[in-house]
Each structure stands twice: as structure tokens, then as C-alpha cells.
C-alpha positions as CSV (number, residue, x, y, z in Angstrom):
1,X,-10.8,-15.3,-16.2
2,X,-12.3,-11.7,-16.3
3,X,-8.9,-10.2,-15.1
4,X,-8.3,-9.3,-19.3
5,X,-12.2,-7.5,-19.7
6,X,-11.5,-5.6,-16.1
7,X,-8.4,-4.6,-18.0
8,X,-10.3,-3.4,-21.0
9,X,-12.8,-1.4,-19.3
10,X,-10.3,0.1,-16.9
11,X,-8.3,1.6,-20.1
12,X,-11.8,2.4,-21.7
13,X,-12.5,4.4,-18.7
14,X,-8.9,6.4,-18.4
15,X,-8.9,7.6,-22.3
16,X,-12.7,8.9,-21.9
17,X,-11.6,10.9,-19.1
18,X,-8.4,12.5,-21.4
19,X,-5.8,10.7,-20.1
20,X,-6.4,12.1,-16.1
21,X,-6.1,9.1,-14.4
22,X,-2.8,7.8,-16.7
23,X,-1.1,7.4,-13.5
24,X,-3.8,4.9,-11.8
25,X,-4.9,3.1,-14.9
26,X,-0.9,1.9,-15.7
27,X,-0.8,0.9,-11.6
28,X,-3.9,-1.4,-12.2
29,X,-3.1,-2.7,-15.2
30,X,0.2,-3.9,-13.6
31,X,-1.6,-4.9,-10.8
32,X,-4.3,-6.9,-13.5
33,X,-1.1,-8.5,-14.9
34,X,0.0,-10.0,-11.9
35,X,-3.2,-11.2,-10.5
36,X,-4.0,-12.6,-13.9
37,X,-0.5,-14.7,-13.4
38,X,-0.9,-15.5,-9.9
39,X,-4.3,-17.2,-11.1
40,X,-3.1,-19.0,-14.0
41,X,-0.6,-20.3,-11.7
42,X,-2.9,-21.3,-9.2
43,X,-4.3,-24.9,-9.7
44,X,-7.8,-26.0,-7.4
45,X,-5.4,-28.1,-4.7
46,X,-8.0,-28.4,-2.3
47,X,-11.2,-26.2,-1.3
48,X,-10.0,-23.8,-0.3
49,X,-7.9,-22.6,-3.3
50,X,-10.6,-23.1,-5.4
51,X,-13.3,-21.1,-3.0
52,X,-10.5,-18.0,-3.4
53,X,-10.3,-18.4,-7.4
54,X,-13.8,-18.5,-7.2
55,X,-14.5,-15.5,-5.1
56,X,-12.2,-13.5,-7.5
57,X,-14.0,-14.5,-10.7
58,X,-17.0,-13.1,-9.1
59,X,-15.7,-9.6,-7.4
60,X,-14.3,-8.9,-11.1
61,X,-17.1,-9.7,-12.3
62,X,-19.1,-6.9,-10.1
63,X,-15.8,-4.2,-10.7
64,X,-16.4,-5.1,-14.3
65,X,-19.9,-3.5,-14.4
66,X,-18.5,-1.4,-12.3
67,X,-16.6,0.3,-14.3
68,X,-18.5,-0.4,-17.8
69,X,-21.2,1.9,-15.6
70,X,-18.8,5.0,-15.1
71,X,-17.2,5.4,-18.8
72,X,-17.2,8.6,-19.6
73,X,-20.4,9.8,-21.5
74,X,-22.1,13.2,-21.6
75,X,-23.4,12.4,-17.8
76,X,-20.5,10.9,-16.5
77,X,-18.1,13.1,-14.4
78,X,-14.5,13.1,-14.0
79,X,-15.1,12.9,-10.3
80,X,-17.2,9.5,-10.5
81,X,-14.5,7.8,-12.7
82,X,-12.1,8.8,-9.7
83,X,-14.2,7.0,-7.1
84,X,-14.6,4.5,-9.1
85,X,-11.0,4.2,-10.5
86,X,-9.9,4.0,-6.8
87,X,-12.8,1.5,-5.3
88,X,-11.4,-1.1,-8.0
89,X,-7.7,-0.8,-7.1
90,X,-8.7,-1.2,-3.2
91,X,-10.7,-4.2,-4.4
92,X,-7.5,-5.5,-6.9
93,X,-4.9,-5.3,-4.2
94,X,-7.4,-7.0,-1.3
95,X,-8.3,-10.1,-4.2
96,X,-4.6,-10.1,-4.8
97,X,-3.8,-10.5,-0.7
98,X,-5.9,-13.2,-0.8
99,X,-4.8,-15.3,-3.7
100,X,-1.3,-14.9,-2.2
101,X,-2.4,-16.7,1.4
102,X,-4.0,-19.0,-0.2
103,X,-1.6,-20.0,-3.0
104,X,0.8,-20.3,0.7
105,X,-1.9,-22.7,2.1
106,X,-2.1,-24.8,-0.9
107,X,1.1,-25.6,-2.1
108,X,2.3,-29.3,-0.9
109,X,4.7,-28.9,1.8
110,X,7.3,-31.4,1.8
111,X,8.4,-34.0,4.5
112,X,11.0,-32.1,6.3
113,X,13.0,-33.7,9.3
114,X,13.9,-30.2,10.5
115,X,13.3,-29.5,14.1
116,X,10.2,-27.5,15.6
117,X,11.6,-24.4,15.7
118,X,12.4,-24.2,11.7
119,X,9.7,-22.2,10.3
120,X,8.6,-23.1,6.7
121,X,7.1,-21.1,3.9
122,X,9.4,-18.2,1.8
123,X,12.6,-17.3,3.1
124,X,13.0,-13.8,4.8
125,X,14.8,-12.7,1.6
126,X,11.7,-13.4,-1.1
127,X,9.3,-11.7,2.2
128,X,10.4,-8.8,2.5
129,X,11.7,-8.0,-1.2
130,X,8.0,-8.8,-2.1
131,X,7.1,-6.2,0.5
132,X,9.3,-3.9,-0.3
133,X,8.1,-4.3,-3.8
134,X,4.2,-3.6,-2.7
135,X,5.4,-0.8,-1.0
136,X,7.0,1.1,-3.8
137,X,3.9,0.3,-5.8
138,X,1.5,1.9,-3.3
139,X,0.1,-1.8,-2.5
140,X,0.2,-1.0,1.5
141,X,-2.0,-3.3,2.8
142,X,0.4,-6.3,1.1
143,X,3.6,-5.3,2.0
144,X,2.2,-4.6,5.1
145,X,1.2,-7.8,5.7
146,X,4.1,-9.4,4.2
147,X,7.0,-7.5,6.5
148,X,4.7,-8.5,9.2
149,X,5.2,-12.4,8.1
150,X,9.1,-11.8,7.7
151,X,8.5,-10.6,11.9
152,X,6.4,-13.9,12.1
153,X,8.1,-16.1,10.5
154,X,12.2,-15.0,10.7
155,X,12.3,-12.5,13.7
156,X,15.9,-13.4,14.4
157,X,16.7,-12.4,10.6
158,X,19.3,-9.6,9.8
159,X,16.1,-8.5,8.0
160,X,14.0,-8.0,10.6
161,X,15.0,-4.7,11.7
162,X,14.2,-3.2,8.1
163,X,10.5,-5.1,8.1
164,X,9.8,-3.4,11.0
165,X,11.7,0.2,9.7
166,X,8.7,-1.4,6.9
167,X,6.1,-1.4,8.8
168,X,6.2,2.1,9.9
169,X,7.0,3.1,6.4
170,X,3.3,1.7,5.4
171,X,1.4,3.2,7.8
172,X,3.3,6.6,7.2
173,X,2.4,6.7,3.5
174,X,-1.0,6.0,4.6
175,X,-1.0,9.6,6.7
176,X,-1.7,7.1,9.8
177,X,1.0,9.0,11.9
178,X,-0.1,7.7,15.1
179,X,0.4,3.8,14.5
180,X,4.1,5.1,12.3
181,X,5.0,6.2,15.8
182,X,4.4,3.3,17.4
183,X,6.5,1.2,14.9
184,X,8.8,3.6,13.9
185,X,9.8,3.3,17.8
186,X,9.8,-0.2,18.1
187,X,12.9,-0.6,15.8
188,X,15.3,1.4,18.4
189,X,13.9,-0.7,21.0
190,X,14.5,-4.0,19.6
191,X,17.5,-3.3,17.8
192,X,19.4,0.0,19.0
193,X,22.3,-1.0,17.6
194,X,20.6,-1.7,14.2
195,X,21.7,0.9,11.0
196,X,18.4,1.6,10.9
197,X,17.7,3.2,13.8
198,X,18.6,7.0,12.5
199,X,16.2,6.9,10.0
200,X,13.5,5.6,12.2
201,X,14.5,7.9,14.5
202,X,13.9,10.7,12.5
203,X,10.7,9.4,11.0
204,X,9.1,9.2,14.5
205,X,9.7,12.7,14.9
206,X,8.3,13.6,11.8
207,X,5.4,11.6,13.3
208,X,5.0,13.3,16.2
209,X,5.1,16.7,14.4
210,X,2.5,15.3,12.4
211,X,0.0,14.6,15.4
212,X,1.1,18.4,16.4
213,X,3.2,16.8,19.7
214,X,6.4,19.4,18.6
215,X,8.2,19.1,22.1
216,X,8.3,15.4,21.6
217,X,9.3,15.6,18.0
218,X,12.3,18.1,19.0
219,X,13.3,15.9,22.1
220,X,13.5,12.9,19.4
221,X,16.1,15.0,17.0
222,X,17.9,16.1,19.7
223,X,18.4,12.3,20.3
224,X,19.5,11.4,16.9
225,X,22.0,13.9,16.9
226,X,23.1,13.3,20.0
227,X,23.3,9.3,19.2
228,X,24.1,9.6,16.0
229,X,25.8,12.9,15.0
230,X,27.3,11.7,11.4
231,X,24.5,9.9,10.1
232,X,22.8,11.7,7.4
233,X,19.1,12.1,8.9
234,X,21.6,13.7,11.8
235,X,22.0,16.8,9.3
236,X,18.2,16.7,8.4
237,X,17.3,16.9,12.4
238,X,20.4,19.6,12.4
239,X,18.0,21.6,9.6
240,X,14.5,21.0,11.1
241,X,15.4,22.6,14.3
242,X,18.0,24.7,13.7
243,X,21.2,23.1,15.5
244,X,24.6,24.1,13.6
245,X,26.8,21.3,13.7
246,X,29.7,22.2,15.4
């Protein structure tokens, strides 16, 4: 597996560059180390396992001279180990998305006398702490994907109200204000009575203010005060628009 040289030439490439890209280089590396034991643990059940492991061998492989390319010599400039620092860890957590579907394809499944509606695969528990995971680590496109599954798979969860408060939280971090609003919205609608709806409340207005729609953004505070006066994002909306709580 090339997952240990890509490791190599990413540190190669972070101490040539006097330690800028620290930060970065130690998220990939953790990122290496899991994909390196997600493969390991990944045997060639049927094809299309194998095509994946395959098709990951080979991306490395291109990152690798990739990389090897961009180490810092006397024409080599801090800005083209950036790009190139952040095409790999695109590239890492897309090759990692994959391996993950396709280590959920290939494992045996069972014979299970459990009636239609029982959904298999990981419980909403392991979903969304796997998201919630991704997200903290930057990986958004993952734990995007896996808070949608927990939706998918166990909508009528007591976690589903938090994957979706998840969702939102992805695209937010990701500056994409317009689809946070959407989602952020969708949690009060499907579950008002959910302990998540103040905070999503209040994140949808920072949305809005973000898109530069202020009389929206103020109508929504005024809402979560109004709904939810003792909750804590009540006192933030009390300081963003100037409302002394009486």
C-alpha cells in the first residue's frame, strides 16, 4: 500500500516549508492512518471491493508524485506546497468516502428474520458518532454523508434531530450559508419540540445575516427569544440585536 510513502512525502513537504503547514500535515497523516487501517481491514469480498482498493492504490500513487513534485527546493514556493497540501487532503477524504461504502457493501450480511421495515447496516449511534467525528476533523463531505445515512437509515431515531442540527453544521463550516439555511430550518419543522431547535434557530439567523437578508435574520431572533427565552442562544440573540432581557 502507498498510504506509508504518501505519508513520507507529505512530512517531507511540511518541514521544507518550515513547519507552515504543521497544522494540515498532522490532519493528513491522521487521515493516512486511518485509511491505511480501513485498507488493511478490507479483504477483496467481491469486485467491487477490490475495484475500490484498487482505485486507491492508483490515486496515491498520482498524489505521491504529486507531492514528491512540490518539495520545497530553491524554485518551489510556499504557495504551490499549499495547493498542493490541500488537493491531497480533498483527494484523502474522497478515497476514504469510498472505501467506507464499499467496506458497507461488502461485508456478509446475515440471515435476519426481521420484518421489512428493520433497516440493517450501523446503528444510529456508530452513524452519527462517526459523523460527528468527521465533522470535528474538518472531513465535511463524510460526516455529511454519514448524518445523512443516520436520516436514511433511522429517521425515527432520538438522533435524528442532531444529524440534521449536523447537516446544517457541515454546510455552515463550508461558508455554504444558503443550503445551512435550508437545513438549519428543517430541524424546527420536523421536530419543534426537539432541544435542538434554539441552536438551530439561531444558526439560521446567522445564515441569513450571512447572505446579507438582516430583516429575516432579526425576525428569526426575535423568534427564539420569544420561544425560547431561557435557553442560552436566547441571550446570544438578546446581544446580537440589542434586546435587554427583562
Amino acid at each position: 500500500m502507498r498510504a506509508p510513502i504518501l505519508a513520507a512525502a507529505l512530512l517531507a513537504a511540511g518541514m521544507a516549508a518550515s513547519g507552515c503547514y504543521a497544522p494540515q500535515l498532522l490532519r493528513l497523516q491522521g487521515g493516512l492512518d486511518s485509511l491505511r487501517t480501513q485498507v488493511d481491514t478490507l479483504s477483496a469480498r467481491d469486485a467491487v471491493a477490490w475495484q475500490t482498493l484498487s482505485d486507491t492504490r492508483r490515486e496515491l500513487d498520482s498524489q505521491r508524485d504529486v507531492l514528491l513534485s512540490t518539495r520545497a527546493t530553491s524554485t518551489s514556493s510556499a504557495r504551490e506546497v499549499s495547493e498542493a497540501l490541500a488537493r491531497i487532503d480533498g483527494m484523502l477524504e474522497d478515497v476514504m468516502a469510498k472505501l467506507r461504502i464499499s467496506n458497507d457493501r461488502a461485508a456478509p450480511s446475515a440471515p435476519s428474520t426481521a420484518p421489512p421495515a428493520a433497516v440493517a447496516g450501523p446503528g444510529a449511534n456508530t452513524l452519527y458518532d462517526q459523523a460527528t467525528q468527521d465533522l470535528t476533523m474538518g472531513r465535511y463531505a463524510m460526516a455529511l454523508q454519514g448524518y445523512r445515512d443516520l436520516l436514511v437509515r433511522h429517521g425515527a431515531s432520538d438522533l435524528a434531530d442532531n444529524a440534521q442540527y449536523g447537516v446544517g453544521e457541515c454546510f455552515f463550516a463550508q461558508a455554504a450559508f444558503d443550503s445551512a439555511a435550508t437545513e438549519y430550518a428543517k430541524v424546527d419543522l420536523q421536530w419543534p419540540r426537539s432541544d435542538r431547535v434554539p441552536a438551530s434557530l439561531y444558526k439560521l439567523a446567522l445564515s441569513q445575516e450571512r447572505l446579507g437578508r438582516a430583516a429575516e435574520s432579526r425576525k428569526t431572533l426575535e423568534e427564539l427569544v420569544k420561544r425560547f427565552p431561557t435557553a442560552n442562544e436566547a441571550q446570544l440573540a438578546r446581544d446580537r440585536i440589542g434586546i435587554v432581557r427583562r
